[in-house]
VOPAGU-2260 file (C-alpha; in pm, 1 decimal, decimal comma):
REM VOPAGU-2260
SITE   aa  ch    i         X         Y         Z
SITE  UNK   A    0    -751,1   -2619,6   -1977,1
SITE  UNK   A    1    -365,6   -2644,3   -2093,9
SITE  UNK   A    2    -210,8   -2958,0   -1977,0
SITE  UNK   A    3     136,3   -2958,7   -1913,3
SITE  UNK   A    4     181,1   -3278,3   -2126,9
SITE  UNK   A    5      75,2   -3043,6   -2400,5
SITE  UNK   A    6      61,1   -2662,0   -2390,8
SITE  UNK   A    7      78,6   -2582,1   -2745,3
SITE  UNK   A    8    -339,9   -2670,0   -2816,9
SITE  UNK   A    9    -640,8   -2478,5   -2885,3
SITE  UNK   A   10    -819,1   -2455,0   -2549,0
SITE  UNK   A   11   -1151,4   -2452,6   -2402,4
SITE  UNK   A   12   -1120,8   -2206,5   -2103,5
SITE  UNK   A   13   -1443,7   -2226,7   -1906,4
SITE  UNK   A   14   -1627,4   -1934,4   -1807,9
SITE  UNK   A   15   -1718,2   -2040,1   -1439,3
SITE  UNK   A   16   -1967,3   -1722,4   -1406,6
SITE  UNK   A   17   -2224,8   -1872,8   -1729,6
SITE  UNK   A   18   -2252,0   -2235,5   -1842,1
SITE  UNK   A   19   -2068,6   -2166,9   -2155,0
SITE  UNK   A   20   -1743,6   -2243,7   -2282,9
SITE  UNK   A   21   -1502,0   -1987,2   -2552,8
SITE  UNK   A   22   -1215,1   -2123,2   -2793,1
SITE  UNK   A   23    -917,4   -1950,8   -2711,3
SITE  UNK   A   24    -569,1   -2042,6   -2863,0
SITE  UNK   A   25    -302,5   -1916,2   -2607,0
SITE  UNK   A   26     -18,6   -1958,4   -2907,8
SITE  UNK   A   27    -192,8   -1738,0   -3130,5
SITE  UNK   A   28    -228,6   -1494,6   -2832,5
SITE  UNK   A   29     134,6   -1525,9   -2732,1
SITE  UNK   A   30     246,5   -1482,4   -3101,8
SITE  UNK   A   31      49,9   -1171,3   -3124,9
SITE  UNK   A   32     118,7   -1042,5   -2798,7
SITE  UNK   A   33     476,1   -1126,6   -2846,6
SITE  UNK   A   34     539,8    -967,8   -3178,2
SITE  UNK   A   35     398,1    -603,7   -3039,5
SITE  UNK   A   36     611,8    -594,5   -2718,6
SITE  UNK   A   37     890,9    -699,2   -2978,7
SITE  UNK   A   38     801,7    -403,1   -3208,9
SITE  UNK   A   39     774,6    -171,4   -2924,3
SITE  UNK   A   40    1087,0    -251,2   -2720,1
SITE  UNK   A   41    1290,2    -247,5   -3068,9
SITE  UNK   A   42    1198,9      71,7   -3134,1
SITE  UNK   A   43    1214,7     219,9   -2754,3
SITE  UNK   A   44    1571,5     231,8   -2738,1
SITE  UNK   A   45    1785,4     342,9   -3066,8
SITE  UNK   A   46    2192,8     290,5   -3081,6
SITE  UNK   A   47    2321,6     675,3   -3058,6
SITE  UNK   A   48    2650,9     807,2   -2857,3
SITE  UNK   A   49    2787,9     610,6   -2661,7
SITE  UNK   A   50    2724,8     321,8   -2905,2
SITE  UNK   A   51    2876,0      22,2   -2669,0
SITE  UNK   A   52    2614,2      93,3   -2402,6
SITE  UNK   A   53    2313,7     123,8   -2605,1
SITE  UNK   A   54    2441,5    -173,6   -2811,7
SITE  UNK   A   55    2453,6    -393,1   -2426,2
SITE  UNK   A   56    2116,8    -230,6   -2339,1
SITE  UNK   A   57    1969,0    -369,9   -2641,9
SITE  UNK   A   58    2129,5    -721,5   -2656,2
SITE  UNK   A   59    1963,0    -851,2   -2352,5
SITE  UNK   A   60    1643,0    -656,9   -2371,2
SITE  UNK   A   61    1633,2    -792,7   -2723,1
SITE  UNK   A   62    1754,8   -1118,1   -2661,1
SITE  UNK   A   63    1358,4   -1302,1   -2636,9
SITE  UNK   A   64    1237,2   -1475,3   -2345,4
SITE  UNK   A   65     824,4   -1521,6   -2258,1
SITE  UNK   A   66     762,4   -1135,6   -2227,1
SITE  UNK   A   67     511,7   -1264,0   -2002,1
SITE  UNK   A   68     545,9    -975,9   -1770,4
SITE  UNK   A   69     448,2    -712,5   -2093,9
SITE  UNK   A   70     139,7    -988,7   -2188,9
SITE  UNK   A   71      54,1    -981,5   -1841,9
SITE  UNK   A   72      26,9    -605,4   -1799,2
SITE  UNK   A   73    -145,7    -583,2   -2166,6
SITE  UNK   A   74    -445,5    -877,4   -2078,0
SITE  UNK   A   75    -544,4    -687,6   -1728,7
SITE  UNK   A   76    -536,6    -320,6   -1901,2
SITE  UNK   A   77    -786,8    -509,0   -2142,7
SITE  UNK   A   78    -977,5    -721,2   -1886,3
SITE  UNK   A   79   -1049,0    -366,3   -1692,6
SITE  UNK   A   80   -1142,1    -203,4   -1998,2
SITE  UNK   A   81    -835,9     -61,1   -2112,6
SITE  UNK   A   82    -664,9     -55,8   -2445,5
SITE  UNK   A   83    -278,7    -193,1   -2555,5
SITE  UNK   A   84    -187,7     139,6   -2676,9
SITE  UNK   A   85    -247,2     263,7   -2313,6
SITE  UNK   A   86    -107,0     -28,9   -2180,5
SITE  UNK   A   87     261,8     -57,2   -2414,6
SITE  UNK   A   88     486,2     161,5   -2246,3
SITE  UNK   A   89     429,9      65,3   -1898,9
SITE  UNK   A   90     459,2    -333,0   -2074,1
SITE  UNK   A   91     784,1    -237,0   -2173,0
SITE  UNK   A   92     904,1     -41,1   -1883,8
SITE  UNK   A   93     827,2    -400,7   -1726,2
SITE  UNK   A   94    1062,0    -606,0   -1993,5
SITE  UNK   A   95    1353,5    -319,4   -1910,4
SITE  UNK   A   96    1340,1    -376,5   -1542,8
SITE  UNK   A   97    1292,0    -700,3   -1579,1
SITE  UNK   A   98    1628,4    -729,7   -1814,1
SITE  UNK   A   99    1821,0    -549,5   -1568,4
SITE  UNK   A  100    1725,1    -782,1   -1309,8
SITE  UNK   A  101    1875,8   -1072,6   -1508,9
SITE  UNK   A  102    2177,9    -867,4   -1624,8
SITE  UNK   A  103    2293,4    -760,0   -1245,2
SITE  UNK   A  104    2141,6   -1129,3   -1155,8
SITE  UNK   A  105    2394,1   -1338,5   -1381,5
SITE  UNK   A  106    2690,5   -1127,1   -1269,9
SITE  UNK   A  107    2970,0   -1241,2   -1061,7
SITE  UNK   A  108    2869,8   -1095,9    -790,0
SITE  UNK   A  109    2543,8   -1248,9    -760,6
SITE  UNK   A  110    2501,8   -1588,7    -918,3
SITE  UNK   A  111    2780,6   -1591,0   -1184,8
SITE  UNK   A  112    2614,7   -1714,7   -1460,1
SITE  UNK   A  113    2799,8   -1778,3   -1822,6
SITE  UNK   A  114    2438,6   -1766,0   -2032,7
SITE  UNK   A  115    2085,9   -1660,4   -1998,6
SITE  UNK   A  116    1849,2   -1668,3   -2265,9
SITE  UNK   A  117    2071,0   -1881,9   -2467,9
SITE  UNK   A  118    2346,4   -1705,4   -2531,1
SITE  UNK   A  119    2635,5   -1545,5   -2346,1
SITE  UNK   A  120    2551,0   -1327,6   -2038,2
SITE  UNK   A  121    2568,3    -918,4   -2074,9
SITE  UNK   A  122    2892,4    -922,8   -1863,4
SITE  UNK   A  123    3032,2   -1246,0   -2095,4
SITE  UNK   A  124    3007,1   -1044,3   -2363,7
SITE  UNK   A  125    3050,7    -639,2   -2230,6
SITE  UNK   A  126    3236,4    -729,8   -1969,7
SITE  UNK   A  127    3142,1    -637,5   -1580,5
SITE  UNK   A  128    3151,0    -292,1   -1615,7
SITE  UNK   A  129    2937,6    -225,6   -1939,1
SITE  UNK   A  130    2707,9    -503,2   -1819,5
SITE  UNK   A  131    2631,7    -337,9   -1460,8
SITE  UNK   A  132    2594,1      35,6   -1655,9
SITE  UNK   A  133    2352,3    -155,3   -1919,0
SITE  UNK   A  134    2145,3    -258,3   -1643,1
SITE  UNK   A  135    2130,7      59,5   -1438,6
SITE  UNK   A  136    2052,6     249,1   -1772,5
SITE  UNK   A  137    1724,1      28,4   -1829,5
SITE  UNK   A  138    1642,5      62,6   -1464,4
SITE  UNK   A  139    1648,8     437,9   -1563,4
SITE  UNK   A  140    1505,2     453,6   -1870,3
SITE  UNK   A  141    1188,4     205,2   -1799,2
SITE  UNK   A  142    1079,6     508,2   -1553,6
SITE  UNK   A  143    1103,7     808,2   -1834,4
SITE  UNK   A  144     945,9     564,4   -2073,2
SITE  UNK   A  145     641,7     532,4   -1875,1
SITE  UNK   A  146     603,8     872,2   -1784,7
SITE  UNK   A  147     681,1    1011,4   -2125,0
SITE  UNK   A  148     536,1     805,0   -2381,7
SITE  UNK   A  149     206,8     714,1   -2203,8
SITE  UNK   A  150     -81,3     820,9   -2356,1
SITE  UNK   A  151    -457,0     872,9   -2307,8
SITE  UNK   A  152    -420,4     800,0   -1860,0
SITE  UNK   A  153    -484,6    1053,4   -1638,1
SITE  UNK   A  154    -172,3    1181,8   -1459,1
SITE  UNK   A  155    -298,6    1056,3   -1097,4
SITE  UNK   A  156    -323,2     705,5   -1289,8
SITE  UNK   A  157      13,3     746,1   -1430,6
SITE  UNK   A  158     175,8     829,0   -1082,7
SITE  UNK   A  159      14,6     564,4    -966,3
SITE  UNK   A  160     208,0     356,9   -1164,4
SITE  UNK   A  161     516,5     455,4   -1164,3
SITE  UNK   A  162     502,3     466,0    -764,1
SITE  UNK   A  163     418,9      63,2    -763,9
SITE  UNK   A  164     705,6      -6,5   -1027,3
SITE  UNK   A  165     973,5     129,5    -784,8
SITE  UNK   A  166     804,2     -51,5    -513,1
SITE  UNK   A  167     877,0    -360,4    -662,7
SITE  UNK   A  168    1194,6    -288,3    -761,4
SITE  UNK   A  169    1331,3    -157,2    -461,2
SITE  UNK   A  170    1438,8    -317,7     -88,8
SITE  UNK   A  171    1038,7    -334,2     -84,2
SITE  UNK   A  172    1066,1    -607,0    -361,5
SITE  UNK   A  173    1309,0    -754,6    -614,2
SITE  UNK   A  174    1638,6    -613,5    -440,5
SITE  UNK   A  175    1515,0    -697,7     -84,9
SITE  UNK   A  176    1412,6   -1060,1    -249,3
SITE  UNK   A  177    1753,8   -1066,0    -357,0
SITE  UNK   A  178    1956,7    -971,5     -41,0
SITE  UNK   A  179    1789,1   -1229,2     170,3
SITE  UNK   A  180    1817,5   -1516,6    -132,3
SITE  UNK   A  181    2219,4   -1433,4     -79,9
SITE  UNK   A  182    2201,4   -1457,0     278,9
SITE  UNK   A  183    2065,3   -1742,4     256,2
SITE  UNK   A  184    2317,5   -1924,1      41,0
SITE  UNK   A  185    2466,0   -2243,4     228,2
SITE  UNK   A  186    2213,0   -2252,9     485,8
SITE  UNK   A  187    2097,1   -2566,4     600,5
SITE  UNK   A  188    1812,0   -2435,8     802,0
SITE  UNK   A  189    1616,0   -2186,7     549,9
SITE  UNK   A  190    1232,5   -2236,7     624,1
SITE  UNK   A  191     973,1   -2225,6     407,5
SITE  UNK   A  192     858,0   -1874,5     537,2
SITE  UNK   A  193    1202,1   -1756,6     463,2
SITE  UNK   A  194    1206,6   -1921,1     131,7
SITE  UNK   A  195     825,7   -1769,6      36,1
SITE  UNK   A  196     974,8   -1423,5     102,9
SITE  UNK   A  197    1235,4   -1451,2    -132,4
SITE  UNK   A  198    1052,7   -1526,2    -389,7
SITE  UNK   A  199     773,1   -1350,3    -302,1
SITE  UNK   A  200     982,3   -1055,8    -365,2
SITE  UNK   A  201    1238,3   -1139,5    -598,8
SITE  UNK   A  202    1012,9   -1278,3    -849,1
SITE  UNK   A  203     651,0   -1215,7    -719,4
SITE  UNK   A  204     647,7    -809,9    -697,8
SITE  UNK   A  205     735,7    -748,9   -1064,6
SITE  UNK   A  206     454,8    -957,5   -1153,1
SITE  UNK   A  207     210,2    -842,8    -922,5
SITE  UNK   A  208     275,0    -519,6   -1025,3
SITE  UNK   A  209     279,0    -615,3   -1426,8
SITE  UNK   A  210     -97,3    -716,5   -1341,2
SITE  UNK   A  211    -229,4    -425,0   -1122,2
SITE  UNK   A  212     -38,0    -155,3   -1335,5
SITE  UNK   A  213    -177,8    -266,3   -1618,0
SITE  UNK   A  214    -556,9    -267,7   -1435,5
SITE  UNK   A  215    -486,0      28,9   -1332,3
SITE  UNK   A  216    -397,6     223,6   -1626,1
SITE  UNK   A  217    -752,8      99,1   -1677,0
SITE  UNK   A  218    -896,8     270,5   -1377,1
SITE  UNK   A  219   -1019,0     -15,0   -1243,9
SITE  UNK   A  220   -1187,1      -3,9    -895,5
SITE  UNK   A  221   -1049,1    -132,1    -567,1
SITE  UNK   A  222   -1246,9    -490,2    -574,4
SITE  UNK   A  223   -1100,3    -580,0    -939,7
SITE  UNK   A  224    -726,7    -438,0    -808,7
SITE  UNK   A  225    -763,3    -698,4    -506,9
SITE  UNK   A  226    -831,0    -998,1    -696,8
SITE  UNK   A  227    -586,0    -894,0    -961,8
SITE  UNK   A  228    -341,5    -872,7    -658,2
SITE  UNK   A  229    -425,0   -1183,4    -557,8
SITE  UNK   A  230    -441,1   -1360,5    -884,0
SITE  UNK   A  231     -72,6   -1250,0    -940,3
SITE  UNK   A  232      52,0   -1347,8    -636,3
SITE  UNK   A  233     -43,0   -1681,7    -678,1
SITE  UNK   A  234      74,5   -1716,0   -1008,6
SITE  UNK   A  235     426,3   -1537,7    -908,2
SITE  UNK   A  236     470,6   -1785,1    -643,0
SITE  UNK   A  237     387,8   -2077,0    -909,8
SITE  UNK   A  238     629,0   -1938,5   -1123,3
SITE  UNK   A  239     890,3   -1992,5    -901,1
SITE  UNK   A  240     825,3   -2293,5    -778,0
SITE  UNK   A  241     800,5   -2445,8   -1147,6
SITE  UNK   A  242    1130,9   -2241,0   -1209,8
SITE  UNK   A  243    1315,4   -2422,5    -914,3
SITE  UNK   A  244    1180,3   -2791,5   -1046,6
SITE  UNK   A  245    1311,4   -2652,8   -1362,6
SITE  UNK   A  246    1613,5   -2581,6   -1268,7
SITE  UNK   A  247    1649,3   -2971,3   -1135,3
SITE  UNK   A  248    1483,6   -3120,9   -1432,3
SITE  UNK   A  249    1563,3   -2927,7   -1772,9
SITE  UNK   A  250    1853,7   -2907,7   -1985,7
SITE  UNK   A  251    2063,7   -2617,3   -2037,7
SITE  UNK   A  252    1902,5   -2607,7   -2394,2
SITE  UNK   A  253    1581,4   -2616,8   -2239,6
SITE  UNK   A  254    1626,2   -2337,7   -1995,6
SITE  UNK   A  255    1873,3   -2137,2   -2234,6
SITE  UNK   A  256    2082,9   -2111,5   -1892,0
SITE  UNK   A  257    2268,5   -2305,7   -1681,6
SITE  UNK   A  258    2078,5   -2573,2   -1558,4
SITE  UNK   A  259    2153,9   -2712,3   -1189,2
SITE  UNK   A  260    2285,4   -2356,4   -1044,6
SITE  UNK   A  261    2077,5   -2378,0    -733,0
SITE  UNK   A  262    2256,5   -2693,0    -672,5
SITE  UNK   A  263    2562,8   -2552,5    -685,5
SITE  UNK   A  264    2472,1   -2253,4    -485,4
SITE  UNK   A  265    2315,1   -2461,1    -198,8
SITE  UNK   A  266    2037,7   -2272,5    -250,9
SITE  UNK   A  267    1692,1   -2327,2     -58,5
SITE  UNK   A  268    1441,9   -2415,9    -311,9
SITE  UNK   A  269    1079,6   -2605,2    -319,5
SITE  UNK   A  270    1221,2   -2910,0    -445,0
SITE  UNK   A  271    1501,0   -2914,6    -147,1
SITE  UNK   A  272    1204,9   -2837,4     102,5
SITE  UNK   A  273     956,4   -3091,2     -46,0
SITE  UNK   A  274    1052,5   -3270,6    -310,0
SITE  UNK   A  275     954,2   -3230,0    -701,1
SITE  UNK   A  276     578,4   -3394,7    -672,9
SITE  UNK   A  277     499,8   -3175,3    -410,5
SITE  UNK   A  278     650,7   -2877,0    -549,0
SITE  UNK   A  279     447,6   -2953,2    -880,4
SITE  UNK   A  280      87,1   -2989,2    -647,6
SITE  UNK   A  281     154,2   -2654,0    -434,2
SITE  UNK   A  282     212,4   -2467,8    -804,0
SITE  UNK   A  283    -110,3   -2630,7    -928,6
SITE  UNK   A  284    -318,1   -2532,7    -600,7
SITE  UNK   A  285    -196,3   -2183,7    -627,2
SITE  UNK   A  286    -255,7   -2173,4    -982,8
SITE  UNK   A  287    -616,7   -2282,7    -937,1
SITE  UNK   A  288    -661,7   -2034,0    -743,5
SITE  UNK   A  289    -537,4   -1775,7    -892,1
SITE  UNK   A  290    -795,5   -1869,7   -1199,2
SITE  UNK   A  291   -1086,2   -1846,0    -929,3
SITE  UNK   A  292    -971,8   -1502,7    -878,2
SITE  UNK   A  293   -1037,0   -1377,1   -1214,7
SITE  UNK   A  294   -1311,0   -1674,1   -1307,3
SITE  UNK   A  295   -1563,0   -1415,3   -1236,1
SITE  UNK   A  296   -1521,6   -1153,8   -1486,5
SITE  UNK   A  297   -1595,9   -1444,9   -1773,6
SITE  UNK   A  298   -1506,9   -1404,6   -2148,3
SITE  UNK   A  299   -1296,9   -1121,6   -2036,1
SITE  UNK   A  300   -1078,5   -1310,9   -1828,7
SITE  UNK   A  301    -998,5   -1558,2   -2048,4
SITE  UNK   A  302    -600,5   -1448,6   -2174,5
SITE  UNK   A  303    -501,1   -1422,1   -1786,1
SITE  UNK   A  304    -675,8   -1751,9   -1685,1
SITE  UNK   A  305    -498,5   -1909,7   -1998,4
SITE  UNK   A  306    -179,0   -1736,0   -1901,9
SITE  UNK   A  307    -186,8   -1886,2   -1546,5
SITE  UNK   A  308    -195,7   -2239,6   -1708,0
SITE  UNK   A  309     110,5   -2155,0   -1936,7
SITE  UNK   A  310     302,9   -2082,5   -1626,2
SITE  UNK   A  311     261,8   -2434,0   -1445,0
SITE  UNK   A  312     296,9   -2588,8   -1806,7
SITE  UNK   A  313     633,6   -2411,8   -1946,0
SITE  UNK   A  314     925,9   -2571,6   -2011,9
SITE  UNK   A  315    1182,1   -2342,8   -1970,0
């Protein structure tokens, strides 16, 4: 498996249904990955009339960053039988929503944040306005993508779909998430169930639903959907977790973002509840389990089980 001392390795992911072991080099698979969801989102969004927005659209959707949620949705639509080409718009439907997230995230508003990814936030360099318009217009657009540039999925698939993107994007998930993370700013008392259902739904949804969109574009059946589900829940909660250590251990060059915000904020976070060892155990645990979702399905399985690793491994 990946350790976190060293991520960047060839890896032997085991196959816990057979007594054999396959090579599989996650960097080659994130390059590769990385450069078609870069090819695809360059080209989903052209600079016509009104120039200004399209030009904010594009800076922070092109701006870099994991594209994890995009891999994600490609490796299930492939572990349930499904191709990228079916898989690519709905991938990059994912990276829109999940720019806009960030842009409406780092505003003033919200947390008031002066970079993400690096360099200067949407609104640093749009200003407020343009940077709340770019974001609404790649909430927008991520829908018509799917549903127009999809190919090869049955419609009832396809609706499918798009129904469990606004799910997590609505109260039901990222903006509910989001509400109750803001509430809780400054409160001495926030509990751990309070704290799970933040992040459960500010960060969790979009990445359960990167994994069961793309299995479902797939058709796959009800028993692969659950532990998909399940799998991705896991890993969104480890996500977070290792975000909020993150956040009290990187740099700012590390994270390409402030470092120390949740500090600031006297926000709730795992660390604050039980301290960074802990935090770093509970986002193991769930990651292990998440891989003994998926462990099942073998050779097949092998990009998400390697993915789960590079989440409690990352750096930034």
């Amino acid at each position: 498996m990946i350790s976190a001392e060293n991520p960047h390795t060839t890896t032997s992911v085991p196959d816990l249904s057979s007594s054999h072991d396959f090579d599989f080099n996650l960097v080659d698979y994130l390059s590769q990955r990385q450069a078609v969801v870069e090819a695809a989102l360059d080209a989903s969004i052209p600079v016509v009339y009104p120039e200004k927005i399209y030009e904010a659209m594009r800076y922070s959707l092109l701006a870099g960053g994991k594209r994890l949620r995009p891999i994600l949705c490609l490796a299930a639509c492939e572990l349930a039988g499904g191709t990228l080409d079916m898989a690519l718009p709905t991938a990059c439907a994912l990276e829109m929503i999940h720019t806009m997230s960030l842009i409406h995230d780092d505003l003033p508003a919200m947390d008031n944040d002066d970079f993400r990814r690096g360099k200067p936030t949407n609104h640093k360099q749009y200003g407020e306005d343009i940077a709340i318009l770019a974001g609404d217009g790649l909430l927008a657009y991520a829908f018509e993508h799917v549903a127009i540039c999809t190919q090869q999925v049955p419609a009832e698939r396809l609706l499918k779909v798009v129904a469990r993107l606004g799910h997590a994007v609505a109260a039901t998930g990222l903006v509910g998430g989001q509400v109750v993370d803001l509430e809780s700013e400054g409160m001495a008392d926030v509990t751990l169930s309070t704290l799970n259902f933040i992040h459960a739904h500010k960060t969790g949804a979009l990445l359960e639903a990167s994994v069961l969109s793309g299995a479902e574009l797939a058709g796959a059946d009800q028993h692969l959907l659950q532990r998909c589900s399940q799998y991705a829940r896991n890993i969104g909660l480890a996500f977070q977790i290792i975000d909020d250590v993150l956040d009290v251990t990187a740099t700012r060059e590390e994270l390409g973002k402030t470092a120390g915000k949740d500090v600031q904020a006297q926000k709730a976070t795992y660390p604050s509840l039980w301290g960074i060892p802990e935090s770093q155990r509970q986002a193991q645990r769930l990651i292990e389990e998440a891989k003994a979702e998926l462990a099942v399905y073998g050779e097949q399985a092998i990009p998400l089980l390697a993915l789960a690793d590079f989440i409690i491994a990352r750096k930034s």
